[in-house]
Each structure stands twice: as structure tokens, then as C-alpha cells.
C-alpha positions as CSV (number, residue, x, y, z in Angstrom):
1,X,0.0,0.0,0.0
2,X,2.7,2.4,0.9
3,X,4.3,1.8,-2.6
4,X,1.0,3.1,-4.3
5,X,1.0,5.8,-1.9
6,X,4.0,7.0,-3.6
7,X,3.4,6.1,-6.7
8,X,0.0,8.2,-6.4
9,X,1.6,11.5,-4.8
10,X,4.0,11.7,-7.7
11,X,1.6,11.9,-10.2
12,X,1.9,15.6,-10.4
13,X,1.4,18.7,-12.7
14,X,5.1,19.0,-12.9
15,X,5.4,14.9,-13.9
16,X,3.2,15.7,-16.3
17,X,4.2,18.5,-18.3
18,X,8.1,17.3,-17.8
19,X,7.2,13.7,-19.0
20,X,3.9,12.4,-19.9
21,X,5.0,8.8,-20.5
22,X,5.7,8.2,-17.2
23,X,2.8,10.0,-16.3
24,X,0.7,8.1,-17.8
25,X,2.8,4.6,-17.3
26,X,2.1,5.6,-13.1
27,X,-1.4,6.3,-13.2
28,X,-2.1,3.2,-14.8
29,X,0.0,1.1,-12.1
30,X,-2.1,2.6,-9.7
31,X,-5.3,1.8,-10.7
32,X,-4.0,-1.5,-11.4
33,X,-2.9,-2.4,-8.2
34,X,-6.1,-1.1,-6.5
35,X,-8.8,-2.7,-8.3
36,X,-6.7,-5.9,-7.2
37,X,-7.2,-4.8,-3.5
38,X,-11.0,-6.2,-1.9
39,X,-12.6,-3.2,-0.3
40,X,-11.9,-5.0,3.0
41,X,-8.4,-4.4,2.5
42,X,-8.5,-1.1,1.1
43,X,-10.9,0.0,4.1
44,X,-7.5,-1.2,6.8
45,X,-5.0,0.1,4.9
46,X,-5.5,3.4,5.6
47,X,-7.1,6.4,6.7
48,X,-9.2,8.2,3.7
49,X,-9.4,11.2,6.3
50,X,-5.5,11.4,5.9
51,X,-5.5,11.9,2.0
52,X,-6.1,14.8,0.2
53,X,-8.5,14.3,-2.3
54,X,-6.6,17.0,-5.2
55,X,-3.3,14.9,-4.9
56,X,-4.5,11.8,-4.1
57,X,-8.1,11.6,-6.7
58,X,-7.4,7.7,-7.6
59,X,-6.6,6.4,-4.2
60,X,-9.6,8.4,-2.2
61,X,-11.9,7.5,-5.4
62,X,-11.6,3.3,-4.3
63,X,-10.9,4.1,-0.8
64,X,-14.5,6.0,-0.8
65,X,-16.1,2.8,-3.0
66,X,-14.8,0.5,-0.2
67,X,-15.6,2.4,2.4
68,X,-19.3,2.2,1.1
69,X,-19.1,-0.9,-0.3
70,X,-18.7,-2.4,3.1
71,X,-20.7,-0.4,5.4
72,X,-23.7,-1.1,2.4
73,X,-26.8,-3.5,3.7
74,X,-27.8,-6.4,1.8
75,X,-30.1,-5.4,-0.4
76,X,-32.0,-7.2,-2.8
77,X,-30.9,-7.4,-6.4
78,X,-32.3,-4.6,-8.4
79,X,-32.8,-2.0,-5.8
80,X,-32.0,1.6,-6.4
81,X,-32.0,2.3,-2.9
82,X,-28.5,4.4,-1.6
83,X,-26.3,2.9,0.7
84,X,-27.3,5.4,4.1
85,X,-23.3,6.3,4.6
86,X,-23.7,8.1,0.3
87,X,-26.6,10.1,1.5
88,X,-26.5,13.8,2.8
89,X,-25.4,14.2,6.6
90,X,-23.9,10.4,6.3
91,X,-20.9,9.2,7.8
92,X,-19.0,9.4,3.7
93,X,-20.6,12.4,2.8
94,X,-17.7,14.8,3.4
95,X,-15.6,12.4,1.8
96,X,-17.7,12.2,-0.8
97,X,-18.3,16.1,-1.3
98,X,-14.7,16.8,-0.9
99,X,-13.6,14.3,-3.5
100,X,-16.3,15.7,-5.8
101,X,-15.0,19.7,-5.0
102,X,-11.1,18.9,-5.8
103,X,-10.7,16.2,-7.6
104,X,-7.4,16.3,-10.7
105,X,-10.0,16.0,-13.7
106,X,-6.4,14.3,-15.1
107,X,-6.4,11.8,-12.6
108,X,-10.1,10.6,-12.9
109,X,-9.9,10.1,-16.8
110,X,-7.9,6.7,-15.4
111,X,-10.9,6.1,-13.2
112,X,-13.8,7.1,-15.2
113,X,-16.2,4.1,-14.2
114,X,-15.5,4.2,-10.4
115,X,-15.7,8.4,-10.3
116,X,-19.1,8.0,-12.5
117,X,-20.1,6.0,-9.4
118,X,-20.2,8.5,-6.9
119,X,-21.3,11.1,-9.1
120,X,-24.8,8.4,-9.5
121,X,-24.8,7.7,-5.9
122,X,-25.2,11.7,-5.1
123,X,-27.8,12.4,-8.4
124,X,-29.9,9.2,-6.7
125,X,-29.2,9.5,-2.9
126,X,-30.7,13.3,-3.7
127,X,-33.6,11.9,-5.1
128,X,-34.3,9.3,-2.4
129,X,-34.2,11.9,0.6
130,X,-35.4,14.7,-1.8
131,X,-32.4,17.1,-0.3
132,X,-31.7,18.3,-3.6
133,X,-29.8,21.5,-3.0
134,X,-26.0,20.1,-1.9
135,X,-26.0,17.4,-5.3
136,X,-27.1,20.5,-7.4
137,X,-24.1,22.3,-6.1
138,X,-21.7,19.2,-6.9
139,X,-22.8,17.7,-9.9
140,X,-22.5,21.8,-11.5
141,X,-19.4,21.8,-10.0
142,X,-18.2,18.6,-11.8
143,X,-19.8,19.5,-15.2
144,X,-17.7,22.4,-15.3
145,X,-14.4,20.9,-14.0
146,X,-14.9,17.7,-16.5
147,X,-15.3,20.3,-19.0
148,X,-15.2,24.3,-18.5
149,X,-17.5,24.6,-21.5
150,X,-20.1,21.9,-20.9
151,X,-19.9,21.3,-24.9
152,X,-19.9,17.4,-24.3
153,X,-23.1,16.0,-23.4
154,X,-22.9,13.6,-20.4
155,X,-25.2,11.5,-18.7
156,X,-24.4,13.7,-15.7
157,X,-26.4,16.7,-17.7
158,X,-29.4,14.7,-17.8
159,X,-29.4,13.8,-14.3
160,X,-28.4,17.5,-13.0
161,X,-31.2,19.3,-15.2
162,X,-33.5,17.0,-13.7
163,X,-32.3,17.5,-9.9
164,X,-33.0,21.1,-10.5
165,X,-36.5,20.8,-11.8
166,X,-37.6,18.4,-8.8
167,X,-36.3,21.3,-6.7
168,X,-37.0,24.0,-8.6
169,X,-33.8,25.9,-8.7
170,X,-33.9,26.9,-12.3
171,X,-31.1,29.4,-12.5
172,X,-28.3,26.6,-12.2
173,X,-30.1,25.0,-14.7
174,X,-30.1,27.9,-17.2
175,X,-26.1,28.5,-16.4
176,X,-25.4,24.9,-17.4
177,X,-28.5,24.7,-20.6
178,X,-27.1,28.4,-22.0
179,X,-23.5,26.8,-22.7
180,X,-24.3,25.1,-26.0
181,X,-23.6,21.2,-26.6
182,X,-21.8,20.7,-29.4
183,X,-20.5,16.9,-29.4
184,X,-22.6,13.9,-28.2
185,X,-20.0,11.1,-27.1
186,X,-20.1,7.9,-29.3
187,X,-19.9,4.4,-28.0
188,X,-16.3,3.8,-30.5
189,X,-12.9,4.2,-28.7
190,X,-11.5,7.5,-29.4
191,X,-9.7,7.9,-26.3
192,X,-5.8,9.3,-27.2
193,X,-2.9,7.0,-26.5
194,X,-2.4,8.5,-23.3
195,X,-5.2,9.8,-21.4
196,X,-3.5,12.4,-19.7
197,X,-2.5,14.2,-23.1
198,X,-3.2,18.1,-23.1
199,X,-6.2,18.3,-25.6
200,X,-8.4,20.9,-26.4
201,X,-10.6,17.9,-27.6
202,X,-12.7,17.4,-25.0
203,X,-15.1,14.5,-26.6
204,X,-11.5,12.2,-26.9
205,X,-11.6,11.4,-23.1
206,X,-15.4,12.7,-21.9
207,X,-17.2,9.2,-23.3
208,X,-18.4,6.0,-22.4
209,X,-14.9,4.1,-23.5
210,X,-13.3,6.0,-19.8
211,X,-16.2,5.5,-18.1
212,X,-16.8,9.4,-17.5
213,X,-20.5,9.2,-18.7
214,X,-23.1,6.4,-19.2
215,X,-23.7,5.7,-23.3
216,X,-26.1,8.6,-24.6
217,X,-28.7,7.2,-25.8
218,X,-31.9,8.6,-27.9
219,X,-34.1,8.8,-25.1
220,X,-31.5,10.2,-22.7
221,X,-30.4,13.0,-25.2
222,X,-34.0,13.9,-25.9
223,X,-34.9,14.6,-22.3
224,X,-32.0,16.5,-21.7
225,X,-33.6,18.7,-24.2
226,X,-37.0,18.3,-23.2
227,X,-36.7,18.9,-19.0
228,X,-34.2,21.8,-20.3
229,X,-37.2,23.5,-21.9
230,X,-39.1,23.0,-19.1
231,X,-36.6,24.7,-17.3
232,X,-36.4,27.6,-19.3
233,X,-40.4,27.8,-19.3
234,X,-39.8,28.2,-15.7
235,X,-37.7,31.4,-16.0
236,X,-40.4,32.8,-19.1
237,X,-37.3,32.4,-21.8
238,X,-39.8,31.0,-23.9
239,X,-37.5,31.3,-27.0
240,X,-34.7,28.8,-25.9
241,X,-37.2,26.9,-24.7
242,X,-38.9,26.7,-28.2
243,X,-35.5,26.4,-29.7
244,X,-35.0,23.0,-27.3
245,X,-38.4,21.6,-28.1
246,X,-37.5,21.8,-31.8
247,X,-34.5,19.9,-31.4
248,X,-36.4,17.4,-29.9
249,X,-39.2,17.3,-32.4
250,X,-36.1,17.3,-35.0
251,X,-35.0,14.1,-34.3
252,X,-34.8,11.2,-36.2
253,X,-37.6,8.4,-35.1
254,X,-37.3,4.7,-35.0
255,X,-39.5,3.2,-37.8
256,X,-40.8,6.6,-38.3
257,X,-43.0,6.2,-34.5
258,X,-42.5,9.2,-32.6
259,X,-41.6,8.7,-28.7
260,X,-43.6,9.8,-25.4
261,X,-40.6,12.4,-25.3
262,X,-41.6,13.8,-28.8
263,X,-45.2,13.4,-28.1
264,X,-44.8,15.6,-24.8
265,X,-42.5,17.9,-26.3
266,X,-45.1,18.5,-29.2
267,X,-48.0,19.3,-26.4
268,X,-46.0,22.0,-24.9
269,X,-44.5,23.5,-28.7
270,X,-47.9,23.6,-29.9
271,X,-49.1,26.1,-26.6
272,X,-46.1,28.2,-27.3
273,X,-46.6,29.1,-30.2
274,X,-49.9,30.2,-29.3
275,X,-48.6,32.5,-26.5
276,X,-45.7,34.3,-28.7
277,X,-47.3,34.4,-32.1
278,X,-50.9,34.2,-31.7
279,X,-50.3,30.7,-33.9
280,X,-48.5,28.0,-33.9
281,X,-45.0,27.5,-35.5
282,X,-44.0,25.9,-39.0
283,X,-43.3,22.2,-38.1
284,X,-39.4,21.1,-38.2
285,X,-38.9,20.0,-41.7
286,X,-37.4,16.8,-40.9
287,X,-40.5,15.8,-39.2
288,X,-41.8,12.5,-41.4
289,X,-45.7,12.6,-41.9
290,X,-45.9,9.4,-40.3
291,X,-44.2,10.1,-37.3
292,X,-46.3,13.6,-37.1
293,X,-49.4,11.1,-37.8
294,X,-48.5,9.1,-34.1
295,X,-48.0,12.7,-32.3
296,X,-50.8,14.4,-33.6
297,X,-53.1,11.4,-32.4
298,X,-51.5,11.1,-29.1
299,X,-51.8,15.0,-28.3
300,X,-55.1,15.9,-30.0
301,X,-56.5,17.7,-27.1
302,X,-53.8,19.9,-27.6
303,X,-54.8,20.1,-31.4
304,X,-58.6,21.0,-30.3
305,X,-57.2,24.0,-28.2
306,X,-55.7,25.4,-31.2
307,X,-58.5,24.8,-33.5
308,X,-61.0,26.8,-30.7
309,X,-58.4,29.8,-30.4
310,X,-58.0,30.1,-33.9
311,X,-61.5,30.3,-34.3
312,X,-61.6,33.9,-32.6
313,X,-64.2,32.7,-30.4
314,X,-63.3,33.1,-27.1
315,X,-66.3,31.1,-25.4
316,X,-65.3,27.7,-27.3
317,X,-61.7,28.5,-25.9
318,X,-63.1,28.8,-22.8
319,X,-64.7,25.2,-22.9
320,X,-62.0,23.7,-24.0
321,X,-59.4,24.0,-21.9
322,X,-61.9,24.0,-19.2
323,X,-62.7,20.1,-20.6
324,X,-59.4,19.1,-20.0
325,X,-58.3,20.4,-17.2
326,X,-57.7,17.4,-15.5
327,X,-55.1,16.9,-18.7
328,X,-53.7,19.4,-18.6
329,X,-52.7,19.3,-15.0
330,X,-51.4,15.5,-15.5
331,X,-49.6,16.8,-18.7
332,X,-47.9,19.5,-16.0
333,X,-49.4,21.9,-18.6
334,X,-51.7,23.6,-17.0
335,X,-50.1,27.1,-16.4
336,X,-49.4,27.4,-19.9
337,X,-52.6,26.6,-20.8
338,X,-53.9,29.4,-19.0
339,X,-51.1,31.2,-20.5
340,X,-52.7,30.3,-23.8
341,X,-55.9,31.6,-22.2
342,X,-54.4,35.2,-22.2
343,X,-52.7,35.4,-25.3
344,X,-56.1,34.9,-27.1
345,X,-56.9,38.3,-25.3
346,X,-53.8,39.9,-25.8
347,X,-53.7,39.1,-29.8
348,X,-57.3,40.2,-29.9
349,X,-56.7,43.5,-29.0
350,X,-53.3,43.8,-31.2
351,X,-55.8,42.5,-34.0
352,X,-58.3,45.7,-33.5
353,X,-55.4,47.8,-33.4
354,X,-55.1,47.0,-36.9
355,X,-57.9,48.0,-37.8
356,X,-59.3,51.0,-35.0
357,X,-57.0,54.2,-34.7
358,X,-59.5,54.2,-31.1
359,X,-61.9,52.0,-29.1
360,X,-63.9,52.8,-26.6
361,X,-62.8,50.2,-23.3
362,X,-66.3,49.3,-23.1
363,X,-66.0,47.7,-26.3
364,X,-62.6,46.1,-25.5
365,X,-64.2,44.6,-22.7
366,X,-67.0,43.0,-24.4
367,X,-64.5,41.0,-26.9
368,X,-62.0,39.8,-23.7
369,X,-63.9,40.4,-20.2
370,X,-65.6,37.0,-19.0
371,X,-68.1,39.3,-17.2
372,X,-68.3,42.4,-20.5
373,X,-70.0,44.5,-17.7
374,X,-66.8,44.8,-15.6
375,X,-64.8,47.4,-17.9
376,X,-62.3,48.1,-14.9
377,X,-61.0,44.8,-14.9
378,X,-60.4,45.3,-18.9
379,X,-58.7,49.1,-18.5
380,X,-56.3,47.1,-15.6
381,X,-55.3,44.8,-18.3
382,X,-54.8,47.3,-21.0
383,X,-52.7,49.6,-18.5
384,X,-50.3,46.1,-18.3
385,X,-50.4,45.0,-21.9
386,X,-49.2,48.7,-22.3
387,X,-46.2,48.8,-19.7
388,X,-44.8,45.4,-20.7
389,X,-45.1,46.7,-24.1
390,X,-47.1,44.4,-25.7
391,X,-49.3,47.2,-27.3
392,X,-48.6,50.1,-29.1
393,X,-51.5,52.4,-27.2
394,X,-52.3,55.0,-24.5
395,X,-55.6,55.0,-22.0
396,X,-57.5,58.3,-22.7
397,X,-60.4,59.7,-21.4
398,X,-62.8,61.1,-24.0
399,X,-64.3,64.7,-23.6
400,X,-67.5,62.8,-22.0
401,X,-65.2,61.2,-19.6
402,X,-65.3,57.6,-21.4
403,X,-61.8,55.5,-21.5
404,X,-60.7,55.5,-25.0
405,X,-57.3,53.3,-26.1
406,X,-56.1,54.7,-28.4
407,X,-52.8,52.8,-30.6
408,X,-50.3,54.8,-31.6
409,X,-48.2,54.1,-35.2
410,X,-45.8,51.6,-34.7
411,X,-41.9,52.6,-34.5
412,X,-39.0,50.6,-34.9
413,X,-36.9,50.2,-32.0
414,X,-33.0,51.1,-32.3
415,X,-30.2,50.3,-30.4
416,X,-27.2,52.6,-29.8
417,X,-23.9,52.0,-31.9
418,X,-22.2,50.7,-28.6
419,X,-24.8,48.0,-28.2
420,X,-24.7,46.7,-32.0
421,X,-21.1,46.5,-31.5
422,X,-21.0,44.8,-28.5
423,X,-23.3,42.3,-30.1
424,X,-21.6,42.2,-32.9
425,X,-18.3,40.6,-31.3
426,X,-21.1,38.2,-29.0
427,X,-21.9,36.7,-32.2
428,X,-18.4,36.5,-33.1
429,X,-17.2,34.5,-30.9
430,X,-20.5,32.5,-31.1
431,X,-20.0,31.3,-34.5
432,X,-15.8,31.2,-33.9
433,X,-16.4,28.6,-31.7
434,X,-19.1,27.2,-33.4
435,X,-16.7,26.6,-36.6
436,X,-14.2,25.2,-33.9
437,X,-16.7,22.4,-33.0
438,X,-17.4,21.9,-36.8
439,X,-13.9,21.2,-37.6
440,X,-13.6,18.6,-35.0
441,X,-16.8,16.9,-35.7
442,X,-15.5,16.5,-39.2
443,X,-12.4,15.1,-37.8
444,X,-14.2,12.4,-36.2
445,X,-16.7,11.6,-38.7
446,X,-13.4,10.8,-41.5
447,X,-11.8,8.7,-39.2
448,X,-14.7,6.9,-38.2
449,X,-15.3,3.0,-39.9
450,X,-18.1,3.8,-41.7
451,X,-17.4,6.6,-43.6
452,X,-13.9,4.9,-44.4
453,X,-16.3,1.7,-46.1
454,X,-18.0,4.9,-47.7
455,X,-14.6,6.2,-49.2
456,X,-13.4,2.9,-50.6
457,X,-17.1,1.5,-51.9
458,X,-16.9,5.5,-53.7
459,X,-13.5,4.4,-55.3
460,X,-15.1,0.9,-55.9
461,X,-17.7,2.0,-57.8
462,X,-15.5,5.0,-59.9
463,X,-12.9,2.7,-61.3
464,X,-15.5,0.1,-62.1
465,X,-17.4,3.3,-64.3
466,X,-13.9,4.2,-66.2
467,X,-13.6,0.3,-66.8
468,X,-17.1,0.0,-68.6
469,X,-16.3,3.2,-70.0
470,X,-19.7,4.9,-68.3
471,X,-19.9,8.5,-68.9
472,X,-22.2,10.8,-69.0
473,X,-24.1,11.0,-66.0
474,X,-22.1,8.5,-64.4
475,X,-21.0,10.9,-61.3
476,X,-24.4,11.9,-60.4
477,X,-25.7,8.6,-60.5
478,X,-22.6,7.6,-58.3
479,X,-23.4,10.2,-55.8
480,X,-27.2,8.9,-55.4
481,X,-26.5,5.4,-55.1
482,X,-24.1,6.0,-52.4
483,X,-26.3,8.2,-50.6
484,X,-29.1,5.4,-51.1
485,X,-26.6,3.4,-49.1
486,X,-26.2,5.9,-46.2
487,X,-29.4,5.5,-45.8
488,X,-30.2,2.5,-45.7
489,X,-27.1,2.0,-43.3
490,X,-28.7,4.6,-41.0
């Protein structure tokens, strides 16, 4: 034990940038050696309290699994249930916390499975004891350290957004959702030849090949997407949260069925669209017919709700959504429903502004007011369509003392030449980073197997043409029968 002691406090920053072969050689020994020791004899060796976890990451990471490996119950086989010692105020939660805090994000790419461990135990033990707050804190706190930009997609993503929906704390859920993902880690090896390389290339060492994430699968990458519109209908960004639900809707279907995901992601699209533009959006185009077929039938309550508020008639609105209330509240749709509700009066009275210069209030009130009679409850509305800017208008009062709203002609908002320029170099360094991503997602796609059979059935396929002598159209055609052949592959 003392020998991997040593071996485990040399593996330093200064080992590594002086020689990365031994570096690498080292960390490797260790983990070796300790997945040989039982977690009764890694619990006697030594005291975890004695190690620092930001020297020592490999050793406290299967000093901590023993630790809770032996103080764990028997338990039947299948439970989800935390061992007591994982969960917050037990006796390895300190440990755990710690670890979690400072752990060398070099040292744990040589542990990926056994770090990935803890990081479940906390995401689960939060659930079980619905303490939310202290795994929110950790599992940001590893996102960012695994990678500064959160650009990789992890299981851990999944599991964090969710944490922060069950307890409602939506602005860590927004810091993480706003950093945009721009690889999804494949189940192929691409891990470098040594995994504690300096890399800007994030995806080479965050996969399921270290054991750093679970496999992402469809179902987990399309409810990362869906609870992280939820999240940002939470906060009222309704355009990311459209933007979200379009990626989920986007997505390819098996046999062309949609999934409950898609189906629920649909519900809430549909009601957007409603509340920003008075009607619903253009459909992704790489929806297919049939899988819009299966959604369509699964969420036609939802359909009927647009049907009644397109018909301008605000009493059939009315009834529907007061049908399906119940749905609605099951769906966890409700509030946007009632959103929905006051859109139909707010576009109404943009509508008449396109047509009246004036209207008396009186009249306002008998196209939005449930009761027409109660025009005060109609002027309150205007005043806060009119200070959220919603409505072009001012509340007069006529020479007779009636309240007239009168709109006013539309004007074209400007911003000042420091603003366009500051978001001028934003969108910069957007789309510089964007290209970045690009590059390397090329990368991998020519080094991958497939596109390599792709390559050589291409050159197949050309010389065979020059031997027959094909001209003519002989490259288009080429280029559609191998692009039959994606397809089918896919």
C-alpha cells in the first residue's frame, strides 16, 4: 500500500508536463494495483481522512467505494436504494463532497467508471431523501471541471437538469442549458494513447470508452432537451425553450413512430406558439408525416385548443381547456394553458389595433372580459399590456369622460452604436467557436469505420465506371447510389 501511496503522490502537474509517458505509465499502475485490492483491505490500509483528495483523486476514489461498499446493507438485487453512509449528513458524505470539490480532472480520466459511481450515488441518494440543493451544487461543479464549457453531453447533464426541476432551482439549470452542446459522445474508442494528453478535444476522453458518462442514448439525449425547456419555461425564456423543443421534435424516429418524449415535447410546442405568435409555429422539416401522424393522435386535445383559439371565439376556448383540465394538470401543462388563455386576449386587442386608430374600453371589454360589464378589470389589463409593451396604445379619457385606447403608429426600436457592437463581437465569438466544433466533428466523422467503407465503396464504384467506359451522367448517379446506401445503413 505504501508503494502506491508513492506512486499516487508523484503523479503531479510537474510529472506531467516534464514527461507524460511516465505519467501516464504511473497512473495506470495505480489503478491496477487497487482494483486488485478487496474493499476490506483497502478499508485497513489506511485512513481516507489522511488523504487529500486533489493529490490523491485515484486512491480516495476506491478508498470511498470500499468504504461504502462495506458499510452497504444487503439489499436485494435490483434496488435503487443508496447505501445510508452516500446520502447527505452520512458518515462518507464529506468524503464524498470533498472528492467531488477537488478532484485532478487528469487523474479521474484513469478512473472514469469508479468516479461516475459517486457522481450516480449523489444524483440518486438526492432523489431518495429529496435534499436536492447540496447534489445540485456538486454535480455543477463537476460539469464544469470535467469540461469548462459543458460542450460534451454527459449522462451527468441529464441527471443534473432533472435535480433542478424536482427542486426548482432553475437558474443553475439555465447557467449549465445556456453553454451550447456541441458533441454527443459515441460508444467507438476515441480515447488518445495516453489519457493524460493536453487536448483541447474534449469528446477524446469525456465518453463512455473512460467511463466518464453512461452511453447517450436517444431517449436520454431527448430529455436532456426536453426537462431543459421546461426549465427555461420556468424562467419565461420562452425562445430557448422553443429552440429546445425543436430539437427534440427534429429528431430522427425509429420506424418513423415518434416517442412519449416527442409526443410531450409537441404538447408544450404547440401552446407556445400560441402564446408568442398568436399561432402555432411551421413544423421542423425533418419531421416525417408518419411520425407527425402518431404525435398528432397522441396529443389531440392539444390540437382541439388550437383549432378553438383560432377560431376567434373566445367562449369555445373557454370550454375547451376547461374540458381538459384534468389533462392538462397531469400533462404538468396547465399554467401554460392558462397562458394560452391570455394570449387569445392579448392578440385580440393587437388585431383591432389593426384596424381601429380608437376604441372605446367598453368595447374592448365586451370581446375579452368574462363578465363584459366589468370594464375596470379590462382598462387594468390594458394599462399592463401597455407597460410590458405588448401594445402600441395609451388609456384616454374622451371629452364625455369615457376611457378610450387609443394605438399609436408603430416605431422601430433602435439600439445605440455601442450595443450593435458589443453584439456584434457576441456573435463573433459565437460562431468562432461554433466553426471550432465543426472542424472537429469533421475530424471524427473521416476517421470513423463507416465513412472509411463509404470512401473505398466510392473508389469501388468509380474505377468500375472508367472500366465499362460509363460517362455521361455516371457521377451523379454515383453520388445517389451511395447516398441510397447511407441510408439504408442509418
Amino acid at each position: 500500500m505504501d508503494k502506491i501511496l508513492e506512486d499516487s503522490s508523484s503523479l503531479t502537474h510537474a510529472l506531467l508536463m516534464s514527461n507524460e509517458e511516465q505519467y501516464d505509465t504511473r497512473a495506470q499502475s495505480v489503478v491496477t494495483r487497487l482494483k486488485k485490492l478487496s474493499s476490506q483491505d483497502l478499508v485497513s490500509a489506511t485512513n481516507l481522512n489522511d488523504l487529500n483528495p486533489s493529490t490523491h483523486t485515484l486512491v480516495s476514489l476506491f478508498f470511498l467505494l470500499a468504504i461504502i461498499d462495506v458499510s452497504q446493507p444487503a439489499t436485494k438485487a435490483g434496488t435503487r436504494n443508496v447505501p445510508p453512509a452516500v446520502l447527505p449528513e452520512g458518515s462518507s458524505w464529506d468524503s464524498i463532497a470533498s472528492l467531488l470539490l477537488e478532484f485532478d480532472v487528469i487523474q479521474v480520466r484513469y478512473a472514469g467508471v469508479q468516479f461516475l459511481r459517486i457522481v450516480d450515488y449523489v444524483s440518486l441518494g438526492a432523489e431518495q431523501t429529496s435534499n436536492y440543493i447540496p447534489a445540485i451544487q456538486l454535480l455543477h461543479h463537476v460539469i464544469l471541471r470535467l469540461d469548462h464549457t459543458s460542450s460534451v453531453i454527459t449522462s451527468t447533464h441529464r441527471s443534473f437538469v432533472r435535480l433542478c426541476l424536482l427542486a426548482h432551482t432553475y437558474a443553475e439549470a439555465v447557467d449549465i442549458l445556456d453553454r451550447p452542446i456541441y458533441h454527443v459522445p459515441l460508444v467507438s474508442d476515441l480515447r488518445p494513447p495516453r489519457l493524460c494528453a493536453a487536448t483541447d478535444q474534449i469528446w477524446s476522453f469525456l465518453n463512455p470508452a473512460t467511463g466518464l458518462t453512461h452511453p447517450i442514448n436517444s431517449r436520454m439525449f431527448l430529455e436532456y432537451y426536453l426537462l431543459g425547456a421546461m426549465a427555461y419555461l420556468a424562467v419565461r425564456r420562452y425562445k430557448d425553450a422553443v429552440l429546445f423543443l425543436d430539437i427534440v421534435l427534429s429528431a430522427p424516429t425509429a420506424q418513423n413512430v415518434a416517442s412519449a418524449v416527442q409526443v410531450a415535447a409537441y404538447k408544450k410546442w404547440l401552446m407556445l406558439g400560441l402564446i408568442m405568435r398568436g399561432n402555432t409555429f411551421p413544423l421542423p422539416k425533418t419531421m416525417t408525416q408518419s411520425a407527425l401522424k402518431y404525435i398528432r393522435a397522441a396529443a389531440k386535445p392539444y390540437d382541439c385548443v388550437v383549432d378553438a383559439f383560432n377560431s376567434k371565439n373566445i367562449e369555445r376556448l373557454r370550454a375547451e381547456i376547461e374540458a381538459g383540465n384534468a389533462l392538462w394538470q397531469e400533462d404538468e401543462n396547465y399554467g401554460l394553458l392558462t397562458e394560452v388563455y391570455q394570449a387569445y386576449n392579448k392578440f385580440t386587442i393587437v388585431r383591432l389595433g389593426r384596424t381601429f386608430a380608437a376604441l372605446p374600453v367598453v368595447d374592448v371589454a365586451r370581446r375579452i372580459s368574462e363578465d363584459p360589464s366589468d370594464v375596470a378589470q379590462a382598462k387594468t389589463y390594458l394599462q399592463h399590456l401597455i407597460s410590458e409593451g405588448h401594445i402600441n396604445a395609451l388609456l384616454v379619457q374622451s371629452e364625455s369622460g369615457e376611457d378610450i385606447l387609443r394605438f399609436l403608429p408603430g416605431t422601430a426600436l433602435r439600439k445605440s452604436e455601442s450595443e450593435v457592437e458589443k453584439a456584434l463581437v457576441s456573435q463573433t465569438e459565437t460562431l468562432q467557436t461554433l466553426l471550432k466544433n465543426i472542424h472537429n466533428t469533421e475530424h471524427r466523422f473521416e476517421t470513423t469505420k463507416e465513412y472509411v467503407d463509404f470512401l473505398k465503396k466510392l473508389k469501388k464504384v468509380s474505377d468500375d465506371q472508367r472500366k465499362t467506359g460509363g460517362a455521361g451522367n455516371g457521377r451523379n448517379a454515383t453520388a445517389e447510389d451511395m447516398d441510397e446506401d447511407m441510408m439504408e445503413e442509418f
